[in-house]
C-alpha positions as CSV (number, residue, x, y, z in Angstrom):
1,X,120.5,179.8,-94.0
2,X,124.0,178.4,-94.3
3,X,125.9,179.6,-97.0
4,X,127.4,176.7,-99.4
5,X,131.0,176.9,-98.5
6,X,129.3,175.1,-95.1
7,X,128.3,172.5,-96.7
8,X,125.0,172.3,-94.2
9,X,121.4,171.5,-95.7
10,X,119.4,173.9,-94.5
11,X,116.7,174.5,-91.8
12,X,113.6,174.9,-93.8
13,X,111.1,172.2,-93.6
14,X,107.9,172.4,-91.5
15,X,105.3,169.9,-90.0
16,X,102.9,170.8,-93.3
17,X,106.0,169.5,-95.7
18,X,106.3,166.2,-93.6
19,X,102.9,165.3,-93.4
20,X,102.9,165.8,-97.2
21,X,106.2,163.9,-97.8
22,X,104.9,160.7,-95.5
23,X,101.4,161.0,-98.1
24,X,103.7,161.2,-100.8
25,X,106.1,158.7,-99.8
26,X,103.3,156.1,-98.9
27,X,100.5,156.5,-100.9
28,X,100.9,154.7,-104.5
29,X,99.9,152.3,-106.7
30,X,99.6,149.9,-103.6
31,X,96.8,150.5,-102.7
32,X,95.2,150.5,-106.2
33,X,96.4,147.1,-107.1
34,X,96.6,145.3,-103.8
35,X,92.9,144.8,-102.9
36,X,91.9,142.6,-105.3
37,X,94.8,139.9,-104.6
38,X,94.2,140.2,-100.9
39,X,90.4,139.6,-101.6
40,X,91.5,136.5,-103.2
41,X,93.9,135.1,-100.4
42,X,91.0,136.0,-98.2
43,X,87.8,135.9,-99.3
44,X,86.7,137.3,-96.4
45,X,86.0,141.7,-96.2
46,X,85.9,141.8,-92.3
47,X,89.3,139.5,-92.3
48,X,90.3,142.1,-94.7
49,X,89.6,145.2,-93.1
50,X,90.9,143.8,-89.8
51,X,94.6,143.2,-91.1
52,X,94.9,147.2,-93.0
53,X,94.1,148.2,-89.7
54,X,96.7,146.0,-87.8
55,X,99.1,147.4,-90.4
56,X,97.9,150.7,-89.4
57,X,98.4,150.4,-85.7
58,X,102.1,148.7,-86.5
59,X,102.8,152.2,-88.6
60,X,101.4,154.1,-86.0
61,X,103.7,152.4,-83.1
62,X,106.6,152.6,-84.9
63,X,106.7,156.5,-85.4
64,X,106.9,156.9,-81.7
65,X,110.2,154.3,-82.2
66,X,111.5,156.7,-85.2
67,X,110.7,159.8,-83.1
68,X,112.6,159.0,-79.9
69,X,115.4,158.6,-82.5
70,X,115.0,161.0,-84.9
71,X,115.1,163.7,-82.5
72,X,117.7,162.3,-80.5
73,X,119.8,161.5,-83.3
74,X,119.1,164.5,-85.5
75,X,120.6,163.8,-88.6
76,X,119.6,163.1,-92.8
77,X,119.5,159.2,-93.4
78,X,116.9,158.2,-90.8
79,X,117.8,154.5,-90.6
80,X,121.3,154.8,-91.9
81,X,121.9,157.0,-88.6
82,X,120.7,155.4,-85.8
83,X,122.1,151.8,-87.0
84,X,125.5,153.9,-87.4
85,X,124.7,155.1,-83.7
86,X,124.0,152.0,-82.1
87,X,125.9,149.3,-83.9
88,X,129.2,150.7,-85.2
89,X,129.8,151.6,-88.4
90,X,129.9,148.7,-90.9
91,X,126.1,148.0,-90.0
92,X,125.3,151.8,-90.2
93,X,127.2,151.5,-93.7
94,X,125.3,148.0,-94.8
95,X,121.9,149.6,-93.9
96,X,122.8,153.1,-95.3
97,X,123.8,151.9,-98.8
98,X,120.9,148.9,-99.1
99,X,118.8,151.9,-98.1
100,X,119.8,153.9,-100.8
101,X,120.2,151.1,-103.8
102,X,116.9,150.0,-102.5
103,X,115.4,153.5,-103.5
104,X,117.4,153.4,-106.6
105,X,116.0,150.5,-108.0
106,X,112.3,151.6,-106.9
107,X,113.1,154.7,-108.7
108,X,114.2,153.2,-111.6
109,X,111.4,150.7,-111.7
110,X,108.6,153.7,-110.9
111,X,109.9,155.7,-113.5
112,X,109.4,152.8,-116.1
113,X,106.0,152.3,-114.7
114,X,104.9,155.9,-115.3
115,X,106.0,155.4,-118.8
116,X,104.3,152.4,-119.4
117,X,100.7,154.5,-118.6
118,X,102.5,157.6,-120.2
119,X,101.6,154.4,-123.6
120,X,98.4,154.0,-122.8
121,X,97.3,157.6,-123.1
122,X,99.8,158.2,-126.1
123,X,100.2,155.1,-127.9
124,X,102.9,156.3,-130.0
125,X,105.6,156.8,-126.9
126,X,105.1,152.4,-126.8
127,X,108.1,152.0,-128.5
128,X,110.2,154.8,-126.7
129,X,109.0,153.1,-123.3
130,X,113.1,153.3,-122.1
131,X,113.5,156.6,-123.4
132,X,109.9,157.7,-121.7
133,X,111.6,156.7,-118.0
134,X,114.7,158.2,-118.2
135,X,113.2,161.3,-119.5
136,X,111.1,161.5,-116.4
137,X,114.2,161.2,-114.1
138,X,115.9,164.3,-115.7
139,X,113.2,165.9,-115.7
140,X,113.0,165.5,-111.8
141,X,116.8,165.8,-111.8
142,X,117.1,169.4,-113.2
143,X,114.0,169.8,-111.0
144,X,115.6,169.0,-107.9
145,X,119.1,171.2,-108.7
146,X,116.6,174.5,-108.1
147,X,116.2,174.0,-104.5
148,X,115.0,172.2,-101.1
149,X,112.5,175.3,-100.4
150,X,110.6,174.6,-104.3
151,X,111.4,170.6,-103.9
152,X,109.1,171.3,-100.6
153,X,106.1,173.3,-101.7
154,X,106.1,170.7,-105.4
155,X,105.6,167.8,-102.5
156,X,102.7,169.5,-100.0
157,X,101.1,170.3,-103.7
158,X,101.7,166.9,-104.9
159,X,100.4,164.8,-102.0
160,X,97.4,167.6,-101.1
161,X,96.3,166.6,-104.9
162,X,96.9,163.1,-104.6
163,X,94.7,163.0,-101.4
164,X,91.8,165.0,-102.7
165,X,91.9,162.6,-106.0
166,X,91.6,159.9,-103.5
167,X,88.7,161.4,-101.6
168,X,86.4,162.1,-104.5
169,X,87.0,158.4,-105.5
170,X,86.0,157.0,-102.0
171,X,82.5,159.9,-102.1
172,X,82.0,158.4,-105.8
173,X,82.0,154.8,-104.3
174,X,80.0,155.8,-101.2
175,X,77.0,157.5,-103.7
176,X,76.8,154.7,-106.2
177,X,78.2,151.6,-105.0
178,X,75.2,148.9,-104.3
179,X,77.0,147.0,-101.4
180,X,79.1,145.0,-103.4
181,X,81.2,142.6,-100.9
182,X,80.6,143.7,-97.7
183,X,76.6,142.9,-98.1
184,X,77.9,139.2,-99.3
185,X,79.8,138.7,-96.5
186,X,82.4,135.6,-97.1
187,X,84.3,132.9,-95.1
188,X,87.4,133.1,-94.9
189,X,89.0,129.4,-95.1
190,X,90.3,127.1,-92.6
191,X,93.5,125.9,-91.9
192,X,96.9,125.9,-93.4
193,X,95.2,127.8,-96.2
194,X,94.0,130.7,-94.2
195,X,97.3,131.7,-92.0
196,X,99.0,131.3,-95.7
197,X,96.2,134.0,-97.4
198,X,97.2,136.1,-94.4
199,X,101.0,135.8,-94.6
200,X,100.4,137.1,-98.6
201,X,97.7,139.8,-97.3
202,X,100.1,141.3,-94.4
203,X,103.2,141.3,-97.3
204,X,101.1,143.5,-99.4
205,X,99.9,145.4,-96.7
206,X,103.6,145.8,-95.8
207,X,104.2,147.3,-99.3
208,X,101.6,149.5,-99.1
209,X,102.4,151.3,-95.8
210,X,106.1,150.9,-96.5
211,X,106.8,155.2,-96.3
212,X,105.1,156.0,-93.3
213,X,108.7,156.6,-91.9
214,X,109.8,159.1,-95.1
215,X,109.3,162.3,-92.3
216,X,112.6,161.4,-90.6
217,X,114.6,161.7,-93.3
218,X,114.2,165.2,-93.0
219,X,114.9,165.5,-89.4
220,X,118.2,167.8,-89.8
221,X,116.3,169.7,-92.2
222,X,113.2,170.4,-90.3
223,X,113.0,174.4,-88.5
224,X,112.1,172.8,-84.9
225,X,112.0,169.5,-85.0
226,X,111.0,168.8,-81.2
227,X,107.8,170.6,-82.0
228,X,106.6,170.4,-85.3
229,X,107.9,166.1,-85.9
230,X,105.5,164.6,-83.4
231,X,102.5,166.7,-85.3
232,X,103.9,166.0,-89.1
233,X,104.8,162.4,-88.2
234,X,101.5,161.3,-86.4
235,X,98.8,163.3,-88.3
236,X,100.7,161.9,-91.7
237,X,100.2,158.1,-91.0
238,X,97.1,158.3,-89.4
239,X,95.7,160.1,-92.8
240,X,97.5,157.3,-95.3
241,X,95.8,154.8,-92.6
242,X,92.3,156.4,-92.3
243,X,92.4,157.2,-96.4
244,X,93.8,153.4,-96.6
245,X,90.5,152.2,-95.0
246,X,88.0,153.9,-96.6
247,X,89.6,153.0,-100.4
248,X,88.9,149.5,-99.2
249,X,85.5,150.0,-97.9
250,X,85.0,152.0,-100.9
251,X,86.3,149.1,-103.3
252,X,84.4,146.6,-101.5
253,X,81.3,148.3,-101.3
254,X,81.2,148.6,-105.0
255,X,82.5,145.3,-106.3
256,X,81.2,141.7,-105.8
257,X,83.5,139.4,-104.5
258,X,84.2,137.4,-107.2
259,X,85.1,140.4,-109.7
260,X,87.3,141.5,-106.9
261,X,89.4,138.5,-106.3
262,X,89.9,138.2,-110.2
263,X,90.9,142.6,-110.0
264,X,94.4,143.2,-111.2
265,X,93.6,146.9,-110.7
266,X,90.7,147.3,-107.9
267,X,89.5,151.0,-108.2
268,X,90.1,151.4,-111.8
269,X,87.6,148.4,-112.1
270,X,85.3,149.7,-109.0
271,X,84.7,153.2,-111.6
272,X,83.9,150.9,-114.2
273,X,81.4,149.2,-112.6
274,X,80.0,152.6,-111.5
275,X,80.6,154.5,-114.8
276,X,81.3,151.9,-117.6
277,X,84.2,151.3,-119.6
278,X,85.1,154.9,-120.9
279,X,87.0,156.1,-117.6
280,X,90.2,154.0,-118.2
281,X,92.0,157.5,-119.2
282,X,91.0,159.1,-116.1
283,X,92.1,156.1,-114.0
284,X,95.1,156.1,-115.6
285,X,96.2,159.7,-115.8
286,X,95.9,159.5,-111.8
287,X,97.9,156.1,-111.3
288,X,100.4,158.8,-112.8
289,X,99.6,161.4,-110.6
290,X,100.4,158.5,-107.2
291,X,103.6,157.6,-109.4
292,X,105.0,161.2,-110.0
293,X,104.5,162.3,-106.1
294,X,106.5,159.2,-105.2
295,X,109.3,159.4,-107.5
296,X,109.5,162.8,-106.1
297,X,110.0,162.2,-102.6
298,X,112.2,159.5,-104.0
299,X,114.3,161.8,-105.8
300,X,114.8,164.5,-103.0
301,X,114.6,161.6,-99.8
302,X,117.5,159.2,-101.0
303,X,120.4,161.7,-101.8
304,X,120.2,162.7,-98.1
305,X,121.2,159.0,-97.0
306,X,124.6,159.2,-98.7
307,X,125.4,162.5,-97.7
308,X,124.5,161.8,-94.5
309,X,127.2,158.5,-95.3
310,X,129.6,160.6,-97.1
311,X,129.9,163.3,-94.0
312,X,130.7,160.3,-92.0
313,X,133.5,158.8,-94.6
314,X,131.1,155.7,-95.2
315,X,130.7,157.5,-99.0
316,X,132.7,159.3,-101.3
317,X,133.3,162.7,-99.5
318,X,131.5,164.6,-102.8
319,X,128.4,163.8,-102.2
320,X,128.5,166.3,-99.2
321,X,128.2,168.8,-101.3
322,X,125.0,171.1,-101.0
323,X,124.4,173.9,-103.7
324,X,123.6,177.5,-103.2
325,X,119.9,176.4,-103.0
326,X,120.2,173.8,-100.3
327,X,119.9,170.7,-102.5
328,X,122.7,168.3,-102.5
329,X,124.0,168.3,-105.6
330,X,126.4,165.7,-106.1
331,X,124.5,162.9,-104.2
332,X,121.2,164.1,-106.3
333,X,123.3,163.1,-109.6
334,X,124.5,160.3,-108.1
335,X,120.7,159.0,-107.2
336,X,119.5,159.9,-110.9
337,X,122.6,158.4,-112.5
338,X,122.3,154.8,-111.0
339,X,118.7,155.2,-111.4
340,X,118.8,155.5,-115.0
341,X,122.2,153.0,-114.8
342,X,119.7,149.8,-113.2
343,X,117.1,150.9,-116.0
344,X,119.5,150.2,-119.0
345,X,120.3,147.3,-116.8
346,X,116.9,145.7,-118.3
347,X,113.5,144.2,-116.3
348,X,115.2,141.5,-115.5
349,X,117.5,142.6,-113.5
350,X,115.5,145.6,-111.8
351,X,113.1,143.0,-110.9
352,X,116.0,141.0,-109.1
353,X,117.0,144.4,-107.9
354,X,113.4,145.0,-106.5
355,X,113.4,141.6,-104.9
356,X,116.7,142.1,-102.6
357,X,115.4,145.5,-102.0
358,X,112.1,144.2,-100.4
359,X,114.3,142.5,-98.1
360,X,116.6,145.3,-97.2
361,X,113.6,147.6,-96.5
362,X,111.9,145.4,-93.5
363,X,115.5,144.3,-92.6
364,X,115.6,148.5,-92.5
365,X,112.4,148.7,-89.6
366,X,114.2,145.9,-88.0
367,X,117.9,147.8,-87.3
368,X,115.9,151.2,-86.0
369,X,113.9,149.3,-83.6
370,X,117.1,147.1,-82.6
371,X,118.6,150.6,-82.5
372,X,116.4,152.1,-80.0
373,X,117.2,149.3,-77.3
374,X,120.3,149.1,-77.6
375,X,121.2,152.9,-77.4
376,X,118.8,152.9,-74.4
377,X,121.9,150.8,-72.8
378,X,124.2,152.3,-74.6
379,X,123.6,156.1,-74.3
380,X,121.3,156.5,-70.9
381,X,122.1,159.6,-70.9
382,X,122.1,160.9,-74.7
383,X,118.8,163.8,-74.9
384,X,115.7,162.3,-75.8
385,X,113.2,164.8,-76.4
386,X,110.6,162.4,-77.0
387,X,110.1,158.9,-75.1
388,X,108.7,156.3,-76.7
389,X,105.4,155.4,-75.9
390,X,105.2,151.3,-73.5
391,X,109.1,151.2,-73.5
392,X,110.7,148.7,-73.7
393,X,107.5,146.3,-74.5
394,X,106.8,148.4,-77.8
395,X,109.9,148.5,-79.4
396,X,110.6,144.5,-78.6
397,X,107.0,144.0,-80.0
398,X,108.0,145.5,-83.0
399,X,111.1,144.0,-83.6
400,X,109.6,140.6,-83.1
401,X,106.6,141.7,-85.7
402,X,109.5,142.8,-87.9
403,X,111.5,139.8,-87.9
404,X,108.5,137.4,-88.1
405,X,107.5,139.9,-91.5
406,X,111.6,139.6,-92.7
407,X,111.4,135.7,-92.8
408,X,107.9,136.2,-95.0
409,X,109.5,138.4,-97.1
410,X,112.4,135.5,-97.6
411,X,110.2,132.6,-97.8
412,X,108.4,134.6,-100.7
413,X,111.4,135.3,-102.1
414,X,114.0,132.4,-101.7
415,X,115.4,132.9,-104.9
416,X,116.3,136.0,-103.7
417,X,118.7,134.7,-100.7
418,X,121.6,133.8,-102.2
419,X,121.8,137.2,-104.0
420,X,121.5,138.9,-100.4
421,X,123.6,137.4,-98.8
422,X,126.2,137.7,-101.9
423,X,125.7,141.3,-100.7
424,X,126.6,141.3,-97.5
425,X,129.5,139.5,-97.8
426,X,130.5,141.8,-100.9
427,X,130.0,144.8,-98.8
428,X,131.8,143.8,-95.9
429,X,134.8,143.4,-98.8
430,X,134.2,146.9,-99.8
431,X,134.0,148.4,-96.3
432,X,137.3,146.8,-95.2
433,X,139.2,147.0,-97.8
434,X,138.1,150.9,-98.1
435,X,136.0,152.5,-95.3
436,X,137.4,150.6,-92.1
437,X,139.8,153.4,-91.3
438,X,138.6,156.6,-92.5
């Protein structure tokens, strides 16, 4: 292990770690709340089914993208690194630090969220909500200064959890559910009416895969990456994809139709059905369990993108700092700080936040695939331990997909555009004014 003096994060993460960070950087409260609104854009289970699995196949294709990079590009920052790479380095600066204020803000807004069912179990903490969230990121905080080999081992024991939680809710729906929506069948409808229910079904979708790339991150951290990435990568999204599938077979095997489309919370209402109204707590005390084991791959995934930044001179130069543990320090603080800094900031504003984040993120999948063919021109002869699968049809499919998902994310959000590209411009400021000649 490199001493701290070095200034290296060390080599320590394995293929069980990054299966367990791409669980615990996918699976959340998406897939809890998402059914029923799709159900009732859709009306429609086989519609329904068909489009998590399309997402599913998109995920699946674009870790063989992230691979050829990640291992070719071996550095913290996934997306931040290969834009850097490939496109000079104001882009690699824009996507590095939407990256990481995107994270920020989901941070921020998860950590309130936990709070909020934190309420509902004690009701007393209702008017400490603000207090509750911030609490939550210390907590992880002072977690996370103790070191990458426990911040490890707390994620494989947070996502191996999280999974089995999620099992015994699909075998519970699978021994008492009566049919529900799949036995009714449903027609989707016609028209303008149907490709708009699937625009607002793929967005969700979008949301609730968007992690199945948290792996790479952790590239420059991993003990042989060659080998054990491929495994870890692969065998994490195709579990997030197969448990993805069943929680929807499961929902819609236990509730009708019409009580689905009206669901604001799909599979705290499917254990209703099946066990009556008393198993709110239990619902709730594991929508906390999925928040947690996200805000902690959060917490130890987004200070690596600005040290990665900061070893470049795109950040401040302190954030390169890792302590005797292997955590680093100063871009950890950082990541809590502004965190709890967009909280105070009020819902408003975190929902703006959230908003020009959404964008950032696809815009995020668009730069790496962009990335790949570009440095295939570029760099012919840089090592590329793995190939990506079809090239170059797969990576052009993709970035098509991704733009086509981009301009849904703005026409969902048009009040958002003038705020990103107030951004941009703002950042470009920053980066010449500062960063252009370091």
């Amino acid at each position: 292990m490199p001493n701290k003096e070095n200034n290296q994060l060390w080599k320590v993460l394995g293929t069980t770690f990054g299966v367990a960070v791409t669980l615990g950087g996918t699976v959340g409260t998406g897939i809890l709340r998402k059914p029923g609104p799709i159900a009732d854009s859709l009306h429609n289970p086989a519609l329904i089914i068909f489009l998590w699995v399309f997402v599913a196949i998109y995920a699946l294709l674009g870790v063989s993208c992230v691979l050829e990079l990640s291992l070719s590009i071996p550095k913290a920052g996934a997306w931040y690194g290969y834009a850097e790479r490939a496109f000079g380095r104001y882009v690699g600066f824009l996507v590095g630090l939407t990256s990481w204020l995107g994270t920020v803000t989901a941070l921020g807004f998860g950590s309130y969220t936990f709070s909020e069912y934190l309420a509902l179990i004690f009701p007393f903490l209702t008017d400490y909500l603000m207090v509750c969230a911030i609490s939550i990121l210390v907590i992880l905080w002072i977690f996370h200064q103790l070191g990458v080999v426990l911040a490890g081992k707390s994620q494989e024991w947070l996502s191996g959890i999280k999974a089995l939680a999620l099992l015994i809710f699909i075998g519970i729906c699978a021994m008492h559910g009566t049919g529900g929506a799949l036995m009714e069948g449903g027609a989707a409808p016609r028209g303008l009416p149907l490709w708009s229910g699937i625009m607002t079904a793929l967005l969700s979708i979008f949301y609730a895969f968007d992690g199945w790339h948290t792996a790479a991150y952790f590239t420059e951290e991993n003990k042989d990456p060659v080998k054990s990435m491929p495994k870890s990568m692969f065998i994490g999204v195709i579990v997030v994809a197969l448990i993805y599938l069943l929680i929807n077979i499961a929902i819609l095997y236990t509730l009708h139709l019409a009580e689905l489309s009206h669901s604001k919370l799909a599979a705290a209402d499917a254990m209703q059905v099946i066990f009556g109204p008393g198993v709110g707590k239990a619902i709730t005390i594991f929508l906390m369990l999925s928040i947690i084991g996200i805000l902690n791959t959060q917490v130890m995934f987004a200070p690596r993108v600005i040290y990665s930044m900061g070893r470049d001179g795109l950040f401040f130069p302190q954030v390169t700092k890792i302590n005797a543990v292997g955590s680093p320090t100063v871009a950890t603080h950082l990541t809590v700080l502004f965190a709890c800094l967009f909280l105070l900031g009020g819902k408003a504003i975190n929902e703006r936040l959230s908003d020009i984040a959404t964008f950032f993120f696809v815009a995020s999948y668009l730069s790496g695939f962009a990335a790949l063919l570009r440095l295939r021109k570029t760099e012919p002869h840089l090592e590329r331990p793995y190939r990506v699968w079809a090239y170059p049809a797969l990576p052009i499919g993709l970035l098509v997909i991704s733009s086509l998902f981009l301009l849904g994310t703005l026409l969902t959000n048009q009040a958002s555009i003038p705020y990103v590209f107030g951004f941009i411009l703002i950042s470009y400021g920053i980066y010449l004014r500062f960063l252009k000649t370091r």
